[in-house]
C-alpha positions in Angstrom: -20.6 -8.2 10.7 -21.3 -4.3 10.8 -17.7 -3.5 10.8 -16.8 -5.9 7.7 -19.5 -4.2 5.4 -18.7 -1.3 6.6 -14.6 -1.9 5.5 -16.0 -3.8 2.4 -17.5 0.1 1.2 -14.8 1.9 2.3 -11.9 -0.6 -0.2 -14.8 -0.4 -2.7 -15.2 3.7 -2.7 -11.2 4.0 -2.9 -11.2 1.6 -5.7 -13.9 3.4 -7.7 -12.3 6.4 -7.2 -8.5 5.1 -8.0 -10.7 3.9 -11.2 -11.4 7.6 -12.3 -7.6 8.7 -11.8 -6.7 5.8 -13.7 -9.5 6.9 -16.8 -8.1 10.3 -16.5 -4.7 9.3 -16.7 -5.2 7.2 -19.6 -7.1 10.8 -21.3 -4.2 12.8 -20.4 -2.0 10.1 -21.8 -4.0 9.8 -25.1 -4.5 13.7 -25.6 -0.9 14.7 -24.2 2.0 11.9 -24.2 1.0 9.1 -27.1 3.2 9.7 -30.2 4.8 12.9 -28.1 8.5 13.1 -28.7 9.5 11.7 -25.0 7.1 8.9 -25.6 8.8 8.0 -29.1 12.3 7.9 -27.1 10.3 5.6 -24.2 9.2 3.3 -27.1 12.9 3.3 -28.9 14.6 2.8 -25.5 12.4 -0.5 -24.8 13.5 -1.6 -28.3 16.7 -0.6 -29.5 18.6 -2.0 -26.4 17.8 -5.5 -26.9 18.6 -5.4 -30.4 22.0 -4.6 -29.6 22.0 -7.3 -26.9 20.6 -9.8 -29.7 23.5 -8.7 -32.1 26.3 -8.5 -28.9 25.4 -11.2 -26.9 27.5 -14.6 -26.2 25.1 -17.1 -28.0 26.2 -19.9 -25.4 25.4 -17.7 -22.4 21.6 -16.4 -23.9 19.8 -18.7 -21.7 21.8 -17.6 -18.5 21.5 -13.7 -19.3 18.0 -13.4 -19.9 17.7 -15.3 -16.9 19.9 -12.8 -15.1 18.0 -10.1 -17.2 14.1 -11.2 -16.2 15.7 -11.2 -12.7 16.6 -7.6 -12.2 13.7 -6.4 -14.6 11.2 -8.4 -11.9 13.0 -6.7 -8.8 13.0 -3.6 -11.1 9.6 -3.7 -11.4 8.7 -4.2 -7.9 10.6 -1.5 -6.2 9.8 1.1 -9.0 5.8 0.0 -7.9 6.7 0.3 -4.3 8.6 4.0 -4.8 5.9 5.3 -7.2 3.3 4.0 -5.2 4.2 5.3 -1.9 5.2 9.0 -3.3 9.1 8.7 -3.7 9.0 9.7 -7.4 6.6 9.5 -10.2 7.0 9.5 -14.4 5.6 11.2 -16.9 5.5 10.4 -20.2 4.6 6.6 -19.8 5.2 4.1 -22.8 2.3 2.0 -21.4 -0.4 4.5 -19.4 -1.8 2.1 -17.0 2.1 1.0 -15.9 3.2 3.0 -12.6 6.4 2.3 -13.6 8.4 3.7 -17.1 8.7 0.5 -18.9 11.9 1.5 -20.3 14.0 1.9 -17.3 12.7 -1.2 -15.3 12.3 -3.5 -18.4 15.2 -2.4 -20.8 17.3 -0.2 -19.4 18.2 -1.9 -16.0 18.2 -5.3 -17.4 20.1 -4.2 -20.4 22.9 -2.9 -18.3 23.4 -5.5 -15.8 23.7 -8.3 -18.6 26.3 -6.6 -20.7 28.3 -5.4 -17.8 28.1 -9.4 -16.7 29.3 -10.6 -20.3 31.8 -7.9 -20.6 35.4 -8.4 -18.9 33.9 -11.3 -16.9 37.3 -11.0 -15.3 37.0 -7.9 -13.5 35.7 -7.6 -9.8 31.9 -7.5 -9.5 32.3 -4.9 -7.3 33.8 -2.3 -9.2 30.9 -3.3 -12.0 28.3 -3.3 -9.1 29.8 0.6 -8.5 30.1 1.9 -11.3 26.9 0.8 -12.7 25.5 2.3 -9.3 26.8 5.1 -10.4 25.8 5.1 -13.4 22.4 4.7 -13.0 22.2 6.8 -10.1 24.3 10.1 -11.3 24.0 10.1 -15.2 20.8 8.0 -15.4 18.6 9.7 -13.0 19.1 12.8 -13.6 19.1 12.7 -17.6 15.4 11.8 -17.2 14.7 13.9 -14.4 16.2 17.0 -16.8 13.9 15.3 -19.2 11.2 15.8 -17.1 9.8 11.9 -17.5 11.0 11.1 -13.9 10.2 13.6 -10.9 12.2 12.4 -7.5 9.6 13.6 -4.6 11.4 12.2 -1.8 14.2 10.7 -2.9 17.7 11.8 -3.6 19.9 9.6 -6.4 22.3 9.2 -3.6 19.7 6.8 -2.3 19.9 4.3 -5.3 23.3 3.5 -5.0 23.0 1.0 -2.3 20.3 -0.7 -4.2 21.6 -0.8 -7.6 25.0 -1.9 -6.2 22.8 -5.0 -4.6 20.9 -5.2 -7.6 24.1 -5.6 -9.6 25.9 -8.1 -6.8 22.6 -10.3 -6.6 22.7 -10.9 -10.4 26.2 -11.5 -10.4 25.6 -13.9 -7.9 22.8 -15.8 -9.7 24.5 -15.8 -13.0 27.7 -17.8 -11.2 25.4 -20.5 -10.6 25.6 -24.0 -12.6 22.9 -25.6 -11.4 20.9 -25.0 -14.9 24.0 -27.2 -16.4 23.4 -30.2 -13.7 20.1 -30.0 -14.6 20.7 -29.9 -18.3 22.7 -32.7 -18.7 21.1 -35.2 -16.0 17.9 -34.6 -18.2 20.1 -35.4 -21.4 21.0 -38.8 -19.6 17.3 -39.3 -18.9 16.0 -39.4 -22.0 
């Protein structure tokens, strides 16, 4: 019983102290980054993008693409969290201070890109769209924002992200080949 209260203070001191960074980072954020110029392009990249998706999109593929889209902004997400988290990188110049990640890359920029590359030339092998937006991401995209200075690789070298963007890119190809939603659709339709 010793040994659990005695692990129950230890999570509880790190969690009061992770509390303090977290206050201090939200300070910094309010005194240094909100309404900053880099924070203004963080707020117009989480916006503009899906505008232009709105206006470009195929109308009878929406439902399909923002599936596709909340697919590679959750895996995003998660792997940003995991990288950030465990020192690989870190951002500056949050949208959102209390986010680890920068909202605009995870939840508009990655998304944004995988869903027009899937509408676009539907025709063309996957895997030269799975490489070249590897690429793309990994050689113009990385380093734009690391010359920005809103993304600072600690251990990680953009070489690194190809793999994963390329199976980023392949996996939502391969979920946005699937019919099952028009099964679904049209047994329901004979239901009711």
């Amino acid at each position: 019983m010793a040994h659990k209260e005695k692990v129950i203070e230890i999570i509880d001191r790190n969690h009061s102290q992770i509390e303090r960074l977290i206050d201090k980072k939200i300070d910094i954020w309010l005194d240094h980054v909100l309404f900053s110029g880099l924070w203004w392009m963080g707020v117009a990249l989480s916006i503009l993008p899906w505008i232009i998706w709105f206006v470009l999109r195929k109308k009878e593929s929406t439902d399909r693409l923002l599936y596709i889209a909340f697919y590679v902004m959750t895996i995003s997400v998660l792997l940003d969290i995991v990288g950030d988290q465990i020192g690989l990188w870190h951002y500056r110049y949050h949208v959102i201070p209390v986010l680890p990640t920068y909202f605009p890359w995870d939840v508009t920029l990655m998304p944004f890109s995988v869903i027009m590359l899937l509408q676009v030339k539907p025709q063309v092998n996957p895997w030269f769209k799975a490489i070249f937006f590897a690429l793309l991401a990994s050689y113009v995209g990385e380093p734009v924002f690391d010359w920005l200075g809103v993304y600072v690789p600690e251990h990680w070298r953009y070489t690194y992200s190809v793999p994963i963007q390329i199976a980023i890119y392949m996996s939502a190809h391969y979920l946005s080949m699937r019919n099952h939603f028009a099964q679904l659709a049209k047994k329901t339709q004979k239901e009711t």
